[in-house]
KEVEXTI-32046 format. One line per 5 residues: their letters; for each residue x, y, z of N, C-alpha, C. Coordinates in nm, 4 decimals, padded with zeros to 6 digits, always signed. Layout:
<recs>
A	X/Y/Z/X/Y/Z/X/Y/Z ~ ...
</recs>
This chain:
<recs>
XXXXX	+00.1230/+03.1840/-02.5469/+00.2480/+03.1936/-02.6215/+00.2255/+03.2763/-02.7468 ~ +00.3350/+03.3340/-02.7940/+00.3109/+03.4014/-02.9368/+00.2885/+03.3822/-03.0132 ~ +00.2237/+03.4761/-03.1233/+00.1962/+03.3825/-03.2684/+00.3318/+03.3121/-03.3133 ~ +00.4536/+03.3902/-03.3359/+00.5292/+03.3501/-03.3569/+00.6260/+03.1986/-03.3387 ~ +00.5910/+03.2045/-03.1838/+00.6000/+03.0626/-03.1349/+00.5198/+02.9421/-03.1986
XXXXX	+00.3822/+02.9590/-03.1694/+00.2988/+02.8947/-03.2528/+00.3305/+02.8303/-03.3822 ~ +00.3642/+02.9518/-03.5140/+00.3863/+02.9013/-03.5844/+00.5230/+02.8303/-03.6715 ~ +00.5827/+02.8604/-03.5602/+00.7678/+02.7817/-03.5198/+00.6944/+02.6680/-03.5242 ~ +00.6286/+02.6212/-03.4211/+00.6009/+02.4684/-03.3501/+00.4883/+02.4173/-03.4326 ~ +00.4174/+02.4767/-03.5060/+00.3561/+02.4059/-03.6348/+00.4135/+02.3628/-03.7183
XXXXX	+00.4726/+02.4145/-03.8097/+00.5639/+02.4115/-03.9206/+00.6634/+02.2913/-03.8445 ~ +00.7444/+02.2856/-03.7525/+00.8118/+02.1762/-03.6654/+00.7468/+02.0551/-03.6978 ~ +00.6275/+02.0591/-03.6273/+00.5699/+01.9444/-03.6256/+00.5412/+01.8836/-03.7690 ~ +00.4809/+01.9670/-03.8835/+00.4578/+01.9297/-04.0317/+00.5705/+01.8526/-04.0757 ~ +00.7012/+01.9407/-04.0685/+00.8602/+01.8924/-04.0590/+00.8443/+01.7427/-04.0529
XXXXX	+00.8179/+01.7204/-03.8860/+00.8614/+01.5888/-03.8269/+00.8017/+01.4520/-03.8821 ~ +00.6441/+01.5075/-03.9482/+00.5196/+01.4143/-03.9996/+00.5996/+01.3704/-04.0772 ~ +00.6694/+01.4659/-04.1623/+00.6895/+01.4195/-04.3123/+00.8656/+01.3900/-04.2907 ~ +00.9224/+01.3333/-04.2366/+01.0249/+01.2809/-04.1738/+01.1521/+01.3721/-04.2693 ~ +01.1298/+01.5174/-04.2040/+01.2459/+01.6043/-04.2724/+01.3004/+01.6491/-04.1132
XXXXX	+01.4150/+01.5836/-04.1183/+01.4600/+01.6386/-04.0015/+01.6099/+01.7795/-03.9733 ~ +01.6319/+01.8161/-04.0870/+01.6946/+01.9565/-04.0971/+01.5658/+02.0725/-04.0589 ~ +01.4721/+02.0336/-04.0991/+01.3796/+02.1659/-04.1269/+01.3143/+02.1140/-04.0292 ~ +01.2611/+02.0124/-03.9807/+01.2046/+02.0160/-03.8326/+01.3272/+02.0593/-03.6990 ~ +01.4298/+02.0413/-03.7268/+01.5218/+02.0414/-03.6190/+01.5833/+02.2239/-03.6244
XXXXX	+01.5586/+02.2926/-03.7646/+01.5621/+02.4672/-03.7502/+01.3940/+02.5207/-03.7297 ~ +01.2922/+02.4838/-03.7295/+01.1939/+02.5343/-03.6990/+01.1446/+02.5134/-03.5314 ~ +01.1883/+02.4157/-03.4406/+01.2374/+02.3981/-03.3013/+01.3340/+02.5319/-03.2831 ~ +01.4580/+02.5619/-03.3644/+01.5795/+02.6560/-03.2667/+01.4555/+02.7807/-03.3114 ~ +01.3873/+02.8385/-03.3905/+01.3298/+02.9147/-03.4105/+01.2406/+02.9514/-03.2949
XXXXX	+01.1828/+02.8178/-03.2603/+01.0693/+02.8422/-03.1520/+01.1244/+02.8780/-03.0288 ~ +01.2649/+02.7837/-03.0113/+01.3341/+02.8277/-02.8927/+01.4002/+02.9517/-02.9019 ~ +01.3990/+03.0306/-03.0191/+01.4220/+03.2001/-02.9725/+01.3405/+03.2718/-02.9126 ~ +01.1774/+03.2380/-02.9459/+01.1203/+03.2822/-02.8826/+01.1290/+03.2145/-02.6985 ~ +01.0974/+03.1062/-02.7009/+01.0816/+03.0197/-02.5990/+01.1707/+02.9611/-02.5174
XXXXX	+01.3219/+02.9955/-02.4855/+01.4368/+02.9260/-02.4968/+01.4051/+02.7707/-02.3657 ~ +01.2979/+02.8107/-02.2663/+01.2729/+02.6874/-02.1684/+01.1962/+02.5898/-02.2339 ~ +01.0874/+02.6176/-02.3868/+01.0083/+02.5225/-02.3947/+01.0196/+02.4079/-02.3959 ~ +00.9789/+02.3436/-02.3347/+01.0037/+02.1953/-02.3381/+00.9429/+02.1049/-02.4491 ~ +00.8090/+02.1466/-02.4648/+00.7880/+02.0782/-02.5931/+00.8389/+02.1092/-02.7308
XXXXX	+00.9335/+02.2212/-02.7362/+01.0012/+02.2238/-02.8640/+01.1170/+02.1458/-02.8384 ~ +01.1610/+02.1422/-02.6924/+01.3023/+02.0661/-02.7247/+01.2928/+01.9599/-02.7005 ~ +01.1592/+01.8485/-02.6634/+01.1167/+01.7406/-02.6856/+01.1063/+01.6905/-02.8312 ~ +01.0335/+01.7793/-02.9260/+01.0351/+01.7354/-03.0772/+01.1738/+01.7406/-03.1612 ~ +01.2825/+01.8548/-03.1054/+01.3642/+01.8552/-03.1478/+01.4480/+01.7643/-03.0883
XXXXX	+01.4445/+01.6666/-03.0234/+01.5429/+01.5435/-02.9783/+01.4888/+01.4706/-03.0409 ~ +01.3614/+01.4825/-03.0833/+01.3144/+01.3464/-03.1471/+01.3274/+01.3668/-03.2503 ~ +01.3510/+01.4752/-03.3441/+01.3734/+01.5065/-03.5021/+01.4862/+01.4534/-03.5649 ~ +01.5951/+01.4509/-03.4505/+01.7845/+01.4068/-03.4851/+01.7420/+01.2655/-03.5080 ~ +01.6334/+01.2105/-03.4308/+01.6340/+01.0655/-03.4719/+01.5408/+00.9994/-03.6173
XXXXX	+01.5356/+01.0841/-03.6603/+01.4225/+01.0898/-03.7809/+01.5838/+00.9781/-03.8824 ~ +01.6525/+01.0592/-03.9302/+01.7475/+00.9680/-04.0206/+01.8406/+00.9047/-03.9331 ~ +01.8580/+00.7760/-03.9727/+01.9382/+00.6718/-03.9241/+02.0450/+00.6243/-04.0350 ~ +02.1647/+00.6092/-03.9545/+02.2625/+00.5434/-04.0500/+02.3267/+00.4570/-03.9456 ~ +02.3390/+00.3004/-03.9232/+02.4620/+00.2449/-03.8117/+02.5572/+00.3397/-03.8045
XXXXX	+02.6420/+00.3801/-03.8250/+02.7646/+00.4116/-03.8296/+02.7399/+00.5913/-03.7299 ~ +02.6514/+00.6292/-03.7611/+02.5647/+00.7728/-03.7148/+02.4896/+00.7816/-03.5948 ~ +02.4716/+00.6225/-03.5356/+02.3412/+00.6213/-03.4400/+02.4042/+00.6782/-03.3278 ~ +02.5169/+00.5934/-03.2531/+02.5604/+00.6397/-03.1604/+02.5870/+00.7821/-03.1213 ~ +02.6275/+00.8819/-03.2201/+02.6626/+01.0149/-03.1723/+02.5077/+01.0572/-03.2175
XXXXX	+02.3875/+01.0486/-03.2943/+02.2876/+01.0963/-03.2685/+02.2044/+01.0736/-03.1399 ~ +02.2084/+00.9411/-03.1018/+02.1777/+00.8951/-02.9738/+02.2280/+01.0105/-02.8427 ~ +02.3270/+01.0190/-02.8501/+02.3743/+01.1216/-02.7541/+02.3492/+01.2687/-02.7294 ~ +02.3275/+01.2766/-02.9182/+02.2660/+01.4216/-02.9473/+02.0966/+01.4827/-02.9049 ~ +02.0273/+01.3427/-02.9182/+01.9114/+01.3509/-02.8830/+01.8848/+01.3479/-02.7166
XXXXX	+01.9988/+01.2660/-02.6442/+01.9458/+01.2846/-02.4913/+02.0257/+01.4238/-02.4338 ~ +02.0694/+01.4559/-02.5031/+02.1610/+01.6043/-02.4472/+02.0655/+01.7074/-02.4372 ~ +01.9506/+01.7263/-02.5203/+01.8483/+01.7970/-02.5663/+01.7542/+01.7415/-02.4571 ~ +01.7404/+01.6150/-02.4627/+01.5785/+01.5918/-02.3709/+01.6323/+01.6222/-02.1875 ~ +01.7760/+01.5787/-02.2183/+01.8183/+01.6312/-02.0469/+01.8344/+01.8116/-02.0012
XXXXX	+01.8032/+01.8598/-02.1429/+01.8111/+02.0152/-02.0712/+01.6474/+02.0584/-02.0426 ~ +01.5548/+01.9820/-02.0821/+01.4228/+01.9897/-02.0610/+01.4190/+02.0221/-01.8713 ~ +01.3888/+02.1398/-01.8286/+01.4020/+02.1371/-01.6931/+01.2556/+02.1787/-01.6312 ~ +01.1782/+02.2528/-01.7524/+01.0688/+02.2870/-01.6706/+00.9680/+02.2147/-01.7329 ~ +00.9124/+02.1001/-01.6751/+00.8115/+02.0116/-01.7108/+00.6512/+02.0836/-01.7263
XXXXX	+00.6353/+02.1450/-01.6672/+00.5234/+02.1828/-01.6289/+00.4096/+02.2272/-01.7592 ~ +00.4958/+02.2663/-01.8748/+00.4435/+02.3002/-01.9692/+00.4130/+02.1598/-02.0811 ~ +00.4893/+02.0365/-02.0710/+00.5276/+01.9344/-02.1392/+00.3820/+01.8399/-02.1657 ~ +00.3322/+01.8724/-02.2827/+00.1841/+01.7978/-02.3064/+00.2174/+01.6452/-02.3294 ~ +00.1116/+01.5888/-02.3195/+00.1235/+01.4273/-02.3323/+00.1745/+01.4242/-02.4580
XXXXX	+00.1101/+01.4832/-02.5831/+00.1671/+01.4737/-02.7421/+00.3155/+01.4644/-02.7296 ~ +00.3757/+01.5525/-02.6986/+00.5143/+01.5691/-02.7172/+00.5909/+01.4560/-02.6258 ~ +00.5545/+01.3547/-02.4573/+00.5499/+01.2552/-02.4410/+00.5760/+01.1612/-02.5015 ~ +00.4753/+01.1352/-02.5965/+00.4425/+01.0069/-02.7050/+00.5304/+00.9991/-02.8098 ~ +00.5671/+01.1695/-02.8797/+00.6447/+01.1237/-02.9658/+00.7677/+01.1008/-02.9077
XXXXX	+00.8554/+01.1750/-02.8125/+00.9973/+01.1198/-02.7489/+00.9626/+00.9420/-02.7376 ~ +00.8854/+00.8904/-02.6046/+00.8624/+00.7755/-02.6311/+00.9100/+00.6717/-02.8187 ~ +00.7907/+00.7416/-02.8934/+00.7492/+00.6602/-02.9895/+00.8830/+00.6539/-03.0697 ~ +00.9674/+00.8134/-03.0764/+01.1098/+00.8070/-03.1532/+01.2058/+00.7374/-03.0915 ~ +01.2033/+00.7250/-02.9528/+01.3083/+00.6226/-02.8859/+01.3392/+00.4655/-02.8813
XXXXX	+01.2030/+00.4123/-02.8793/+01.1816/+00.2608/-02.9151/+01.1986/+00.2622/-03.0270 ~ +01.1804/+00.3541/-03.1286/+01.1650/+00.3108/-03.2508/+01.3182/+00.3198/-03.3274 ~ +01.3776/+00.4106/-03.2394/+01.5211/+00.4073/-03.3091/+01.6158/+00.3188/-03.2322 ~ +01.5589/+00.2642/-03.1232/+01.6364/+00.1601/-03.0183/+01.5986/+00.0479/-03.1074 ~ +01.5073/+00.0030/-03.1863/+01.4700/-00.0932/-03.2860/+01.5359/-00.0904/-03.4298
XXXXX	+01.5417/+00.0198/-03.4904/+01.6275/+00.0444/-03.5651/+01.7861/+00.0053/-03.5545 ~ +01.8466/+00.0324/-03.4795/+01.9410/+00.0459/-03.4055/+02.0036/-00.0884/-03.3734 ~ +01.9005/-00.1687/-03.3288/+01.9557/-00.3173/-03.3153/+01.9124/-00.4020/-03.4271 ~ +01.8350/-00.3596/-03.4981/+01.8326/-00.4704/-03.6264/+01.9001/-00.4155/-03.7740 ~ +01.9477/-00.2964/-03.7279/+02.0991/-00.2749/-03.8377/+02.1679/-00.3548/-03.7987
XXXXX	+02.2386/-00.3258/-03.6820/+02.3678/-00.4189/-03.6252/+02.3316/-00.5766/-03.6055 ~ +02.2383/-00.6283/-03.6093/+02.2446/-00.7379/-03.6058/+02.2488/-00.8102/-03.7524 ~ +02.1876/-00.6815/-03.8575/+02.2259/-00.7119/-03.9778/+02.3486/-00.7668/-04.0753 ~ +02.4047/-00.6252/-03.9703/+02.5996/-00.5811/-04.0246/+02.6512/-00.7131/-03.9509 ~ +02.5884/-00.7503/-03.8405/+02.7028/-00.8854/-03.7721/+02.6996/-00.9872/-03.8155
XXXXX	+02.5402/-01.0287/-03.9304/+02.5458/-01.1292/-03.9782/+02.6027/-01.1591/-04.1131 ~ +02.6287/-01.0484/-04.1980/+02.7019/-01.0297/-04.2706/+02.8233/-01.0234/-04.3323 ~ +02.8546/-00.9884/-04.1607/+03.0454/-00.9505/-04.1497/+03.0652/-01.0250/-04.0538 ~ +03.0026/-01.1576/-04.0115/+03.0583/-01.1899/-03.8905/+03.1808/-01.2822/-03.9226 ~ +03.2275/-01.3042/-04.0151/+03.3396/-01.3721/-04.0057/+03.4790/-01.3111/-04.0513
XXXXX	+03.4698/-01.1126/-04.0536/+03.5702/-01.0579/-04.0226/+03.6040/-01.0620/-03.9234 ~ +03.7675/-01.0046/-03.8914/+03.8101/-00.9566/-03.8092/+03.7597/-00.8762/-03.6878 ~ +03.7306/-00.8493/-03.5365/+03.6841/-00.7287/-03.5205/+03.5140/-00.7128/-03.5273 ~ +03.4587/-00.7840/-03.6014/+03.2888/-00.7935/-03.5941/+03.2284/-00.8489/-03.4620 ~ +03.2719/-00.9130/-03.4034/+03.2098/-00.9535/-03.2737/+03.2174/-00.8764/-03.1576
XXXXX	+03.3647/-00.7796/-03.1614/+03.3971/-00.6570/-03.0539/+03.2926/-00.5610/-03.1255 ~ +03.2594/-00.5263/-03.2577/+03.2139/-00.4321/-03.2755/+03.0731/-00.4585/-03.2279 ~ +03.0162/-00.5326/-03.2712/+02.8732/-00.5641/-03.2306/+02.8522/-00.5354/-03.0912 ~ +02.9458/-00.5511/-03.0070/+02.9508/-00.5858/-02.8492/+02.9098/-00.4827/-02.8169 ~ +03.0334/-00.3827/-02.8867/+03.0255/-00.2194/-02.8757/+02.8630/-00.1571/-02.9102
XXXXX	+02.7931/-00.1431/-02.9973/+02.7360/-00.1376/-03.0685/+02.5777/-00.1855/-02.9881 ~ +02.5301/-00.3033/-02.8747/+02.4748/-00.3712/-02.8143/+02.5004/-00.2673/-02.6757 ~ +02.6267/-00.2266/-02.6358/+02.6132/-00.1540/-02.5022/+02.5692/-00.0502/-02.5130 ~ +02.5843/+00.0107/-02.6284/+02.5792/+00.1722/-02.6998/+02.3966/+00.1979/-02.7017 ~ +02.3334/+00.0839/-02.7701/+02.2109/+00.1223/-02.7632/+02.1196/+00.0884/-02.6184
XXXXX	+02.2174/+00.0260/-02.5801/+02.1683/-00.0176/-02.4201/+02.1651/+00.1087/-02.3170 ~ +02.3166/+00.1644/-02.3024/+02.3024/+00.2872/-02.2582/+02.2271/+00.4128/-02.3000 ~ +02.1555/+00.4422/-02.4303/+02.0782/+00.5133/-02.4700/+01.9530/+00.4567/-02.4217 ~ +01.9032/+00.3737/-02.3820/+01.7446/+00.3412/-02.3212/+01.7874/+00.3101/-02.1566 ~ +01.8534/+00.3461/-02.1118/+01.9156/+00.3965/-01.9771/+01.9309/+00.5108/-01.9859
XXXXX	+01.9558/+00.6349/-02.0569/+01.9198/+00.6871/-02.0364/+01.8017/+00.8079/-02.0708 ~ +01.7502/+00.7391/-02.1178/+01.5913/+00.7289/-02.2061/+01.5288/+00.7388/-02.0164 ~ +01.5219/+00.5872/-01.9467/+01.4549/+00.5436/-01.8466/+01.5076/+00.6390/-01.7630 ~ +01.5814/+00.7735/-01.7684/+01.6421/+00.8276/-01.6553/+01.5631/+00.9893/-01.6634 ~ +01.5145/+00.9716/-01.7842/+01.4254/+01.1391/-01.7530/+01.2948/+01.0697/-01.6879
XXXXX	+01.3260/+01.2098/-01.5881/+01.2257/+01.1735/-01.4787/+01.0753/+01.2061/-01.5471 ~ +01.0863/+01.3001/-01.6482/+00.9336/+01.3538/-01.6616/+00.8720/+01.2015/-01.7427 ~ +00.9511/+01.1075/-01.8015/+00.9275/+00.9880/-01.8081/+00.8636/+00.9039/-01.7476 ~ +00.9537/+00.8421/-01.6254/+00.9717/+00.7524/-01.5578/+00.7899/+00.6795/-01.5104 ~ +00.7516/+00.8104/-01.4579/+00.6053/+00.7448/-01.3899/+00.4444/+00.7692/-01.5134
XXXXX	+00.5385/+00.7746/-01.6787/+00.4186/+00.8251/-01.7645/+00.3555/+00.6775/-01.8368 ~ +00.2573/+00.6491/-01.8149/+00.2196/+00.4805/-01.8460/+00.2629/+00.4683/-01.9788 ~ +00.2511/+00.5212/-02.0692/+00.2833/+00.4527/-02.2009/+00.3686/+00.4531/-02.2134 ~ +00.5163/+00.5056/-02.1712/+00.6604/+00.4933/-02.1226/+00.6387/+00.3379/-02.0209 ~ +00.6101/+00.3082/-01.9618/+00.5997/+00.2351/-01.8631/+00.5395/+00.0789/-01.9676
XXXXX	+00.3909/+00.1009/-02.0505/+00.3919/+00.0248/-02.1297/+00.4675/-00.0390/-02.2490 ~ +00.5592/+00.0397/-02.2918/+00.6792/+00.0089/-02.3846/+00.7420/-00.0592/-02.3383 ~ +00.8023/-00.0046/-02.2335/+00.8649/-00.0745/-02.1329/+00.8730/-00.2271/-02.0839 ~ +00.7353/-00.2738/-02.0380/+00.6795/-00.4091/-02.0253/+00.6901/-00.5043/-02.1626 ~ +00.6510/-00.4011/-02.2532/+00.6636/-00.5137/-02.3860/+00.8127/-00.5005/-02.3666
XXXXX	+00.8874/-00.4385/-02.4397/+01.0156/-00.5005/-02.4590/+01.1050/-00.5687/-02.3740 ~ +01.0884/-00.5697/-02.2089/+01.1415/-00.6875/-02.1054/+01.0734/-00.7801/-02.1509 ~ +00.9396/-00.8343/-02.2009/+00.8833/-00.9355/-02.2587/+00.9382/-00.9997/-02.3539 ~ +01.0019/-00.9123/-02.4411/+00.9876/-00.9813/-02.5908/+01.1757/-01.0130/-02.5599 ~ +01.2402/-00.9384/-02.4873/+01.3730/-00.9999/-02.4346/+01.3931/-01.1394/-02.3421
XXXXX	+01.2919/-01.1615/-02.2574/+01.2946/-01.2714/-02.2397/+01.3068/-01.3864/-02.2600 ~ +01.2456/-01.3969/-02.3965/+01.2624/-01.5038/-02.5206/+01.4058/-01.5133/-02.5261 ~ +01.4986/-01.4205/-02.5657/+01.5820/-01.4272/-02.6047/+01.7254/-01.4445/-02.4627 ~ +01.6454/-01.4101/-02.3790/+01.7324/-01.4191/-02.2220/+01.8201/-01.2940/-02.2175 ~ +01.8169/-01.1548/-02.2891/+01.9116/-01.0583/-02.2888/+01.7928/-00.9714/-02.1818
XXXXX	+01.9136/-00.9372/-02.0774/+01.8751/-00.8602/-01.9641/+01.8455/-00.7249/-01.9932 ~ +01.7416/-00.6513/-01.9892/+01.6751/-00.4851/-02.0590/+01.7186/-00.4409/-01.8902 ~ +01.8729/-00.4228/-01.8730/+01.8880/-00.3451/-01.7670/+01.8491/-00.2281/-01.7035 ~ +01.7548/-00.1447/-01.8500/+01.6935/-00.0271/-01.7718/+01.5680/-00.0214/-01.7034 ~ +01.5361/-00.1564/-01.7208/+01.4210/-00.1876/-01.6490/+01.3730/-00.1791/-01.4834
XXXXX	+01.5365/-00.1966/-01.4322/+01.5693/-00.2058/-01.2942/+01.5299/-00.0793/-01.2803 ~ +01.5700/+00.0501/-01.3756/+01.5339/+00.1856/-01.3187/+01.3930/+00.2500/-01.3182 ~ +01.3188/+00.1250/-01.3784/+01.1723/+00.1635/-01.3806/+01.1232/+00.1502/-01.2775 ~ +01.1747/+00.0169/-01.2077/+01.1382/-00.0095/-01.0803/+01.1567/+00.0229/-01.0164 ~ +01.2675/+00.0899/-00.9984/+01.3098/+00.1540/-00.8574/+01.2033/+00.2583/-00.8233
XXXXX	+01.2099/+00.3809/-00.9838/+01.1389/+00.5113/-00.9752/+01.0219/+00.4600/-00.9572 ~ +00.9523/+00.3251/-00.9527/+00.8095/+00.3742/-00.9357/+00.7484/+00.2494/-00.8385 ~ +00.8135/+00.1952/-00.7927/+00.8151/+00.0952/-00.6818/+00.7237/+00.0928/-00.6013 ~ +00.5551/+00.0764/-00.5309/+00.4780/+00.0828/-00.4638/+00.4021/+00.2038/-00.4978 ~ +00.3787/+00.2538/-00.6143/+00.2762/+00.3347/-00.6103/+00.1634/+00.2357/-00.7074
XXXXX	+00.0802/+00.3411/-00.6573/-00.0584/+00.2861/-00.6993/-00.1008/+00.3024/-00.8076 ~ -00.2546/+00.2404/-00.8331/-00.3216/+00.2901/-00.9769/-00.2465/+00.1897/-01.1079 ~ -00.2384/+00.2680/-01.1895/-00.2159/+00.1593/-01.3399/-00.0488/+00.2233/-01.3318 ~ +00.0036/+00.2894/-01.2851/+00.1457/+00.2813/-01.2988/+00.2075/+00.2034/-01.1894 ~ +00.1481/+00.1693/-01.1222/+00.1967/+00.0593/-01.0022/+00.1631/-00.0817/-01.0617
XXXXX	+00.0769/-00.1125/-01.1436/-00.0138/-00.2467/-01.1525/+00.1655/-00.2168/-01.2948 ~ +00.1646/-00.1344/-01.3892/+00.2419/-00.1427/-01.4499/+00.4417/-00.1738/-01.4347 ~ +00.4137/-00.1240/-01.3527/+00.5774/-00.1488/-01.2129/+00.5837/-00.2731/-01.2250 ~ +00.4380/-00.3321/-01.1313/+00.4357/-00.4265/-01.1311/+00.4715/-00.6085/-01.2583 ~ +00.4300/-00.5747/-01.3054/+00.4635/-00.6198/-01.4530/+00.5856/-00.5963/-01.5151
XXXXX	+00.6495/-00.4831/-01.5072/+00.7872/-00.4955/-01.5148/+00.8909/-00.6170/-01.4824 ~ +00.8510/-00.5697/-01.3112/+00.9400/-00.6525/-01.1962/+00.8711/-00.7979/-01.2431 ~ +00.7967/-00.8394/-01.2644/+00.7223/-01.0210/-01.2912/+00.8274/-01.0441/-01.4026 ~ +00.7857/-00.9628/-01.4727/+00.9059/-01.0207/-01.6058/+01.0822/-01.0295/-01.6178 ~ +01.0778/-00.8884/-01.5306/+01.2130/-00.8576/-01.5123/+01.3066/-00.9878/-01.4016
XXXXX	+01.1826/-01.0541/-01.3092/+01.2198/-01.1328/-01.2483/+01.2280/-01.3221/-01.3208 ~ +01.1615/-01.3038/-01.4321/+01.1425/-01.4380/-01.5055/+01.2937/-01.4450/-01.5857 ~ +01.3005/-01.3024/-01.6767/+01.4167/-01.3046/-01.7243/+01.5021/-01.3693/-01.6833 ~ +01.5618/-01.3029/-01.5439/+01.6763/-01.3482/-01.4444/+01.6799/-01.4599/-01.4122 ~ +01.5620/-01.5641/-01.3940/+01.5522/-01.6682/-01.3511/+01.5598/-01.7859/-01.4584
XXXXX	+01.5649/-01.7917/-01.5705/+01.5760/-01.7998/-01.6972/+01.7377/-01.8211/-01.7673 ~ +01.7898/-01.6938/-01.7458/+01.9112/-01.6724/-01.7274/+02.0227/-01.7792/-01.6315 ~ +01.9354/-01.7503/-01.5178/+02.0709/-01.8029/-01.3828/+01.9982/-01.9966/-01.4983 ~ +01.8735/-02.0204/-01.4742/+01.9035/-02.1519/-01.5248/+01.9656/-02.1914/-01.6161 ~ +01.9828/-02.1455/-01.7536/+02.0649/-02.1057/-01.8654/+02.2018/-02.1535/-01.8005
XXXXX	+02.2549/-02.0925/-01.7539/+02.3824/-02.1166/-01.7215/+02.4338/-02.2200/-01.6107 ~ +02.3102/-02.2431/-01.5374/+02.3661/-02.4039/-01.4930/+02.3481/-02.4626/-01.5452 ~ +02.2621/-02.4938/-01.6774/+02.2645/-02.5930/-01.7878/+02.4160/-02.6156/-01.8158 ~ +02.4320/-02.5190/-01.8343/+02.5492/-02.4592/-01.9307/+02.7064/-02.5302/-01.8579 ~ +02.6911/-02.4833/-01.7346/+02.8230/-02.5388/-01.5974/+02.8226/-02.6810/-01.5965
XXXXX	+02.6465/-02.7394/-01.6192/+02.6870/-02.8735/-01.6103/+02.7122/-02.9755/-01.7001 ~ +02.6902/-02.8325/-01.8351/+02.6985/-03.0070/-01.9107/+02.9070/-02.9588/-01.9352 ~ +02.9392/-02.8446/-01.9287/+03.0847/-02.8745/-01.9312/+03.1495/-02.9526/-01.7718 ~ +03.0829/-02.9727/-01.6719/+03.1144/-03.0239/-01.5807/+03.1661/-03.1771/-01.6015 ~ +03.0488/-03.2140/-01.6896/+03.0018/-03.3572/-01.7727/+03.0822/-03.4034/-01.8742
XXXXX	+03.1011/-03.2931/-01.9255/+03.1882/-03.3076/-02.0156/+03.3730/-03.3310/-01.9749 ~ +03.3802/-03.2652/-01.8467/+03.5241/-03.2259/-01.7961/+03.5483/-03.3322/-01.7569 ~ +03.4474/-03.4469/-01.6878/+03.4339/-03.5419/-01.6077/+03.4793/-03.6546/-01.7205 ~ +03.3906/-03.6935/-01.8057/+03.3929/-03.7671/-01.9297/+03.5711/-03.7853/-01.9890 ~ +03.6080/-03.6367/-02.0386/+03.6759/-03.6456/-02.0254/+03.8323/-03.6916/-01.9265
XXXX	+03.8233/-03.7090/-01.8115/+03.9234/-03.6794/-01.7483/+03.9030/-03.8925/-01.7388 ~ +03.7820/-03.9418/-01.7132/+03.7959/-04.0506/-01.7098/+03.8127/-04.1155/-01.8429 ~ +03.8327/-04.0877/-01.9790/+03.8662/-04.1703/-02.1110/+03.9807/-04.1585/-02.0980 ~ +04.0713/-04.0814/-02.0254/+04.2045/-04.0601/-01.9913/+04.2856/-04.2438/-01.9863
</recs>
């Protein structure tokens, strides 16, 4: 590649260290004059939009950043580095992301309208790690795959279903090696969740059953 390129995608990266994301996100379009397919510039530059966070901002950056990683078409050039950071900026702003809003809901939860918003707000970052789990140059890369496992883990606790998990499994379903043993681990957890869940809610059926009953005989 050119010097020029080169020192586009240096300066980028310095950018991104030091969490300036105007000047990391014009030193990427720079590189892509030279480079317009590179993938690892338009990997750092999806991950640069996510550098500043505001609630109110996430959602249309969220969108801004997978619009960029979905025009990524020619993998072939795409180093593990540039991998790690998409990865590392995605969990990390999918974390961001839900402990604003769970902030703002505890705050405001006894406006008007705060419980639809949150709702909103809960699907919004849901569908952004759906489609996070939907780039393929993803799907079968273990430390994508290890993120992955932790956070169906750490949802479990809480019984909220990490629906993009299903798409891990699908894409990588019987293969071998440490991304299969990792599949694997998905689906164990992904299957505890559910089971967790369905009990949850016959708790739940029977004690209003109990209750319906109780009632109908003090009658």
């Amino acid at each position: 590649m050119s010097e020029q390129f080169d020192n586009a995608m240096s300066l980028a990266m310095d950018a991104f260290k030091a969490n300036n994301e105007e000047e990391c996100k014009s030193f990427c379009n720079q590189a892509l004059t030279v480079d317009p397919k590179s993938a690892n510039a338009k990997a750092l530059k999806g991950a640069a939009v996510l550098i500043s966070f505001s609630l109110a901002g996430a959602e249309s950056d969220a969108v801004e950043a997978i619009e960029i990683w979905r025009s990524i078409t020619d993998t072939s050039s795409l180093t593990d580095e540039y991998k790690d950071i998409v990865i590392d900026s995605a969990f990390d702003f999918r974390s961001r992301w839900y402990e604003a809003a769970k902030a703002h809901y505890k705050q405001f939860k006894d406006v008007k309208g705060t419980d639809s918003e949150f709702s909103h707000v809960k699907e919004a970052y849901k569908r952004f790690m759906e489609c996070v789990a939907q780039l393929t140059w993803l799907q079968d890369y273990p430390k994508f795959l290890k993120f992955t496992v932790n956070l169906v883990q750490q949802q479990i606790a809480n019984l909220n279903e990490v629906t993009f998990a299903q798409i891990i499994i699908n894409a990588n379903k019987g293969k071998g090696g440490e991304i299969g043993d990792l599949t694997k681990q998905i689906e164990d957890a992904f299957g505890k969740l559910k089971k967790r869940r369905l009990i949850k809610w016959c708790i739940i059926i029977g004690v209003i059953v109990v209750l319906a009953l109780i009632g109908k005989f003090a009658q």
